[in-house]
C-alpha positions in Angstrom: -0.9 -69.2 82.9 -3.9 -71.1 82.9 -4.5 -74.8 82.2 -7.8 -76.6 80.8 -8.3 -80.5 80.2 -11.0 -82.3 79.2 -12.4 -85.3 81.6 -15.4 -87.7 82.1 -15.8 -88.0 78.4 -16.5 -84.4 77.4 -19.0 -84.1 80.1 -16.4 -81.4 82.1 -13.7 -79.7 82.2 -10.8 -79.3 84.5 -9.2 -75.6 84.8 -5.9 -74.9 86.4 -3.8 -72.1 87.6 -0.9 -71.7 89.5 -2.4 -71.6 92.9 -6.4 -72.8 91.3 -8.3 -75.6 90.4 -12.0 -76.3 89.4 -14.4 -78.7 87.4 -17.5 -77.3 85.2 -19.9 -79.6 83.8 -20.4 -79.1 80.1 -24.7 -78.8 80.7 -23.2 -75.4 83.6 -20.9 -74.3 81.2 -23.4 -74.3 78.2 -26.0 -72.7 80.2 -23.9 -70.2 81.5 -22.5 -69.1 78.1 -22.6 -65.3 77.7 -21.9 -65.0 74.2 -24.5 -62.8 72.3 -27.2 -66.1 71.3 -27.2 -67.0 74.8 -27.9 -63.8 76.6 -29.3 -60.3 75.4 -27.0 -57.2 75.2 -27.2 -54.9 77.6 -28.6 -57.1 81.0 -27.3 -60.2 80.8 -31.0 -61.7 80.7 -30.8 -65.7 78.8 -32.3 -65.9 75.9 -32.4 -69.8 75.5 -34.3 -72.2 78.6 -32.8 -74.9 79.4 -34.8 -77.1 77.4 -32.7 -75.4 74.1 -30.0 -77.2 75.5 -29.2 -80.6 74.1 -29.4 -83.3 76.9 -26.6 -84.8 75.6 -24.3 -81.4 75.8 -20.2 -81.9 75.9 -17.1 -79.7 75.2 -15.1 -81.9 72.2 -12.8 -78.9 72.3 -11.0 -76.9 75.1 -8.1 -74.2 74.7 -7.2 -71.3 75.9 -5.9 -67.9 74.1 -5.1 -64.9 75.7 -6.2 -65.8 79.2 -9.6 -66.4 77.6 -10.7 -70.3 77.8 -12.6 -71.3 74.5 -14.8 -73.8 74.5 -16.6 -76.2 71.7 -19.6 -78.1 72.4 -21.3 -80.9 70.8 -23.8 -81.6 69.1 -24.4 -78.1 68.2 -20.6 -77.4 67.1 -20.4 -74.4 68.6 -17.2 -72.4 70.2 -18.0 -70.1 72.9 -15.8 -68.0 74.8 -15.3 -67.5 78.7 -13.7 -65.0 80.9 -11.7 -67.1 83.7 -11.8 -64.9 86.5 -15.5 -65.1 86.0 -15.1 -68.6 86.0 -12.9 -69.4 88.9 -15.4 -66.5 91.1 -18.4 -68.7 90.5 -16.3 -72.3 91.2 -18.8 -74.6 92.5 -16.2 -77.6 93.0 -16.1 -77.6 97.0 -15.3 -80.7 98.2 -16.6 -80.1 102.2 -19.7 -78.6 102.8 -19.5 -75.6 105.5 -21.2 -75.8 108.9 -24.6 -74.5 109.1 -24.7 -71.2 110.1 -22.4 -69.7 108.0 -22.8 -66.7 106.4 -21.9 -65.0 103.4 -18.5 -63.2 103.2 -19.9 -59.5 102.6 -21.9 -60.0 106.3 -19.6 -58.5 109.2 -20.9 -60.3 112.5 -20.7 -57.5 115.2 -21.2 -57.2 118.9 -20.8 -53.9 121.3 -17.8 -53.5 120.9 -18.7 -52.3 117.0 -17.9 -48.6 118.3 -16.5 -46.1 115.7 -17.7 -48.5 112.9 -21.4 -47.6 113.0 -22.0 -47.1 109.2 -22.9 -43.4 109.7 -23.6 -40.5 107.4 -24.7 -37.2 107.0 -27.9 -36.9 105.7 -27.7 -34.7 102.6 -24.1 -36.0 101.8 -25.7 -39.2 101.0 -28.8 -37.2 98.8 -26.2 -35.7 97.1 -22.9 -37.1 96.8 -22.5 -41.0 94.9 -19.7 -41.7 96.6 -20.5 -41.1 100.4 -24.2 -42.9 99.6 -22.4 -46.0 98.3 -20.4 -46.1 101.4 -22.9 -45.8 103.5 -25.4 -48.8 102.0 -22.4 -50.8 101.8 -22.0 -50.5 105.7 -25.6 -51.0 106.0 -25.9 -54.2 104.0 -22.4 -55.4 105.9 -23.8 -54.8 109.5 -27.3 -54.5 109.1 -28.0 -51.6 110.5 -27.1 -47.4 109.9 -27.5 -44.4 110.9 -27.7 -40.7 109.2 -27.6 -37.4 111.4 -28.4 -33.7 110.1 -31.6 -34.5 108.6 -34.3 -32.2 108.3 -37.2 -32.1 111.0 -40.2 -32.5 109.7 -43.0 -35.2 109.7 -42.0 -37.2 106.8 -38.8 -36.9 106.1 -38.2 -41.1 106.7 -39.9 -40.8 103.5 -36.5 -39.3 101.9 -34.3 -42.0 103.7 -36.3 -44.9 101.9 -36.1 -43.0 98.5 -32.1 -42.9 98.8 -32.8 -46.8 97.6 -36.1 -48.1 97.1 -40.0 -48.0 98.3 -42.1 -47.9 100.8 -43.8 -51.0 101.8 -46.9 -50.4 102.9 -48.7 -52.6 106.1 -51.7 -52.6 108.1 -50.3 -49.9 110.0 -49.9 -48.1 107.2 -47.6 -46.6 104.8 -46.0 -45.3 108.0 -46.6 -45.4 111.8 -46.0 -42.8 114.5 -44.1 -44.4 117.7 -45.2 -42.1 120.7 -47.0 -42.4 123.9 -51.1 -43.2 123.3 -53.7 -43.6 125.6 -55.2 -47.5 124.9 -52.5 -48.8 122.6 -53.4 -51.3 120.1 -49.0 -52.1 120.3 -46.9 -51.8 123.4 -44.2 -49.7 120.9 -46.8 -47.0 121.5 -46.1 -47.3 125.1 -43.3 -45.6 127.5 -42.5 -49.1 128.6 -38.8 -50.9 127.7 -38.7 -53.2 124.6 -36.4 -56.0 124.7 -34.7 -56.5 121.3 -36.8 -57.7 118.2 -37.6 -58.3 114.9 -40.4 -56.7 113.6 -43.4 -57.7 112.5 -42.2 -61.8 112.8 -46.1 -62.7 112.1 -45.8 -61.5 107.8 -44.5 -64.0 105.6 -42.3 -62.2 104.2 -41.5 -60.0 106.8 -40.1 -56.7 105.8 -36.8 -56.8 105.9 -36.0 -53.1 106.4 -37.2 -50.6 109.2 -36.6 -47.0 109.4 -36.9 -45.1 112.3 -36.3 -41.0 112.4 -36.6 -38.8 115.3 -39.0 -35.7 115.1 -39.1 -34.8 119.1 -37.0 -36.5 122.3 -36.7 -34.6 125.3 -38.3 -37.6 127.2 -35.9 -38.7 129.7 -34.6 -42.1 128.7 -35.6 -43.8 125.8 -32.3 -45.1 124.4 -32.4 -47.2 121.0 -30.2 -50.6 121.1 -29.6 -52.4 118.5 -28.2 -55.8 118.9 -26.7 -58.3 116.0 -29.1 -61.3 115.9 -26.6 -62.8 113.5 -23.5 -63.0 116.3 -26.3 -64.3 118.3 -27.1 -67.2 117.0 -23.6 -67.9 115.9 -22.7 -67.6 119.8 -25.5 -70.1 121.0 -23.9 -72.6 117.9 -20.9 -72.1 120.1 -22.1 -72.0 123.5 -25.3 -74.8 122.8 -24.7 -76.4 119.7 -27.7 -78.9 120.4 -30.0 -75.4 120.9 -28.8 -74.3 117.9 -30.3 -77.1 115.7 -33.5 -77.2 117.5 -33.9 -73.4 117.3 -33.0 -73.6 113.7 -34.5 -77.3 113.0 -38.4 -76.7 114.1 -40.8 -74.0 113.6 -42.0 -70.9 116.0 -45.4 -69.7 115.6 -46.5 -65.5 115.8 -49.5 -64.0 115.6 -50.8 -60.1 115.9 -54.8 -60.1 115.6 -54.5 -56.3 117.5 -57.0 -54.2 115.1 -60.3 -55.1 113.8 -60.1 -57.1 110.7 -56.4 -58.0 111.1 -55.1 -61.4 111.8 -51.5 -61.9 110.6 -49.6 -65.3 111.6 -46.7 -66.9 110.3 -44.9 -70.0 111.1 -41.1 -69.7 110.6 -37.8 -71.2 112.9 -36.7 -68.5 115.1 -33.6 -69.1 113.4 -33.8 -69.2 109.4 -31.4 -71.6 107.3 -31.0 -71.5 103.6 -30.9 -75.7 102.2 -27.0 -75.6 102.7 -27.1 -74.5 105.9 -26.5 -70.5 105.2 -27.6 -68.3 108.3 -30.2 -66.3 106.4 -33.0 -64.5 109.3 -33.9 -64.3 112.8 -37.4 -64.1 113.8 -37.6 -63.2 117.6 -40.2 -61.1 119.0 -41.8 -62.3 123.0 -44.9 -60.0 122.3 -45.8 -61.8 119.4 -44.8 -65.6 120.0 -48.0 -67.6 119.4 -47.9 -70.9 121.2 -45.0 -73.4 119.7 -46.6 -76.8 118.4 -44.3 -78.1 115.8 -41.5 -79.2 118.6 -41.8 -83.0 119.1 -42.8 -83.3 122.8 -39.3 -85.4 123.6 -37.7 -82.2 122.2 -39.9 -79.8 123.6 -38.0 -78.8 127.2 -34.7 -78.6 125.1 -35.8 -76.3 122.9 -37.3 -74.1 125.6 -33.9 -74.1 127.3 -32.5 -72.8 124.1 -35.1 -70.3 123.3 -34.3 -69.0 126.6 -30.7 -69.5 126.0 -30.4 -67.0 123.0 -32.9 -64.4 124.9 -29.8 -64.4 127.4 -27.5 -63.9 124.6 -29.6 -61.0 123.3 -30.1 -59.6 126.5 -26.5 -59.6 127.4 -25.0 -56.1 127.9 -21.9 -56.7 125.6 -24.0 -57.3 122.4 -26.0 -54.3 122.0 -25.1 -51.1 120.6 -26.5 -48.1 122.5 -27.5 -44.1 121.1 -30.1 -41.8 121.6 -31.4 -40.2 118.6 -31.9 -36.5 118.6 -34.7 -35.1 116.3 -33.5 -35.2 112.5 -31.5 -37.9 113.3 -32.8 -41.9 112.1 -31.7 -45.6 111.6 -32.3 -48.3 109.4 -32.2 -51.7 110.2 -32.2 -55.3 108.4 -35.1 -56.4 109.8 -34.2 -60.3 109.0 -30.9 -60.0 111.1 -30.7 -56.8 113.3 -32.6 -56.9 116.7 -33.6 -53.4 117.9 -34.8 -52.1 121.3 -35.9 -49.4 123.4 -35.2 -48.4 127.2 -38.0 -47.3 129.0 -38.5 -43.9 129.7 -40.7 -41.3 131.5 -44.0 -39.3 130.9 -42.2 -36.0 131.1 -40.9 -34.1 128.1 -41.8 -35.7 124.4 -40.9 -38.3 122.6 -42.0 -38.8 118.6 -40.3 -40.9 116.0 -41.7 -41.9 112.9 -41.2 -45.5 111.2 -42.1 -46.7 107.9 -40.6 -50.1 106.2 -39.3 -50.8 103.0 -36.6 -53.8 101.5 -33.1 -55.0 101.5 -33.2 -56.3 98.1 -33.6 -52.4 96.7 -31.0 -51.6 99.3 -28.7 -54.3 97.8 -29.7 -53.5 94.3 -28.8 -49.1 94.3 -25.6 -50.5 96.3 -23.9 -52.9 93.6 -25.6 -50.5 90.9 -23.7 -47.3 92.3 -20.8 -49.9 92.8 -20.7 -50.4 89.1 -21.2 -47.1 88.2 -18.4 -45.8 90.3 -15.9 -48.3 89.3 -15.8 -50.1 92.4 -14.7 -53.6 92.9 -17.0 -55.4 95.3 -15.4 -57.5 97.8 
């Protein structure tokens, strides 16, 4: 059984359970009302700004019947009805602020020893069947990363993995790019050479936060794909360097790419990206397309070096990364803002094609709670 009381003069509330306790402020409460004046059938969009509000909101009347908490509020005398689960999942009476760097319960921090745990799937199970394409975007948006296998093989077909949950976004390289050995590269990924584990693109603002990669050819000798967690990364160096860690988080990188005519992207972002309350949100980290770092004060300047060095040890380490090859029909996806990916070098002899294109997590996010909801799935 639940418990309400009303404190600070009507300007909040006090709700209780048996093993729960929480304060909403009247002005929250009102403008999170969901009754049918307040928010439009059918999605949940307000109907009312804030300004329709009184200033001078407060609950003159609190009680609850049949674990629903009803609420009347002054001076527009009106009684408004809550759920309290809802209530008590979107409690914003913390009393200690975490340590930056968290991050958000549905995010699964991984190193290499992630093994069997790779989200994978089967290509056309997850064109086809709801259930087995919900699993596999919610193992994408928990670890960042995913693979399908069984896919067709033919130029294009990345162009179905995007589709399973949003668009395309298109770049200056295109509304995809073909990663295979050229003659004159204008990018080093076009290269045979290794690839040490990066973001892409760090130099947009935004960045795209989702790359697909799909195999067409690889008979090249070498050529392994790694893909390391930048997340765990940074949350080691906190451990390992906790000064590092702020300055790496606390001042701004600079990267450029000016590699084709009429192209000049740069972007000027910490190499390790904090939401206001301290929420590990991205990772930009890309050597080839660092431009030169001058927003470190000069008394900070070694230090931060030492750390930017620091976490390229961390990435670099052997017991972070995850290692496959792909075989043709065979792709991954990445979270671009978290996920580090890499290449091993490999020879000139046999082939080597894959095709990339980007697109975003927030469609990835979006088909996955959707197909959550429509499947009757509680999300965690």
């Amino acid at each position: 059984m639940a418990s309400v009381d009303i404190i600070e003069d009507g300007r909040a509330i006090a709700l209780e359970t048996s093993n729960s306790r929480a304060r909403f402020h009247a002005i929250w409460l009102r403008d999170n009302a969901w009754d049918a004046e307040t928010r439009a059938p059918g999605n949940g969009q307000r109907l009312i700004a804030l300004r329709d509000i009184p200033n001078s909101t407060s609950v003159s009347d609190a009680k609850i019947e049949n674990e629903t908490l009803l609420l009347r509020f002054l001076p527009e005398d009106r009684m408004i009805s809550y759920d309290i689960d809802w209530l008590f999942n979107h409690s914003y009476d913390r009393q200690e602020r975490d340590p930056d760097g968290w991050t958000n319960a549905q995010i699964q921090p991984w190193d290499g020893s992630l093994g069997a745990d790779i989200p994978l799937a089967d290509f056309r199970s997850v064109q086809t069947d709801r259930a087995a394409k919900t699993a596999w975007l919610g193992g994408v948006a928990r670890y960042g990363f995913g693979k399908l296998i069984n896919g067709p093989v033919e130029e294009g077909a990345l162009f179905q993995v995007a589709d399973l949950f949003g668009y395309v976004r298109e770049t200056n390289y295109g509304r995809h790019f073909e990663v295979r050995t050229e003659v004159n590269p204008t990018n080093l990924a076009y290269t045979g050479l290794g690839l040490q584990a990066h973001t892409d693109n760090p130099y947009r603002d935004p960045v795209p936060t989702v790359q697909i990669l799909y195999c067409l050819e690889n008979s090249a000798e070498g050529g392994e794909n790694m893909v390391v967690d930048g997340f765990a990364c940074a949350l080691r160096l906190r451990e390992e360097d906790p000064r590092g860690f702020d300055l790496l988080s606390g001042n701004c990188a600079r990267f450029e790419f000016a590699g084709t005519e009429g192209v000049c992207l740069r972007s000027r972002r910490p190499m390790i990206e904090l939401a206001p309350d301290g929420e590990l949100v991205g990772i930009r980290f890309n050597n080839r397309s660092a431009a030169a770092i001058t927003d470190v004060p000069y008394d900070d300047m070694e230090d931060y070096y030492a750390a930017y060095r620091k976490l390229g040890e961390i990435i670099d380490d052997p017991a972070m990364e995850v290692t496959f090859k792909l075989n043709p029909g065979e792709c991954f996806i990445v979270d671009n803002t978290r996920v580090l990916h890499a290449r091993k070098g490999y020879s000139g002899e046999g082939s080597r094609w894959l095709q990339g294109c980007y697109a975003d997590m927030d469609g990835l996010r979006s088909t996955h709670a959707a197909l959550e909801i429509e499947l009757g799935i509680a999300a965690e």
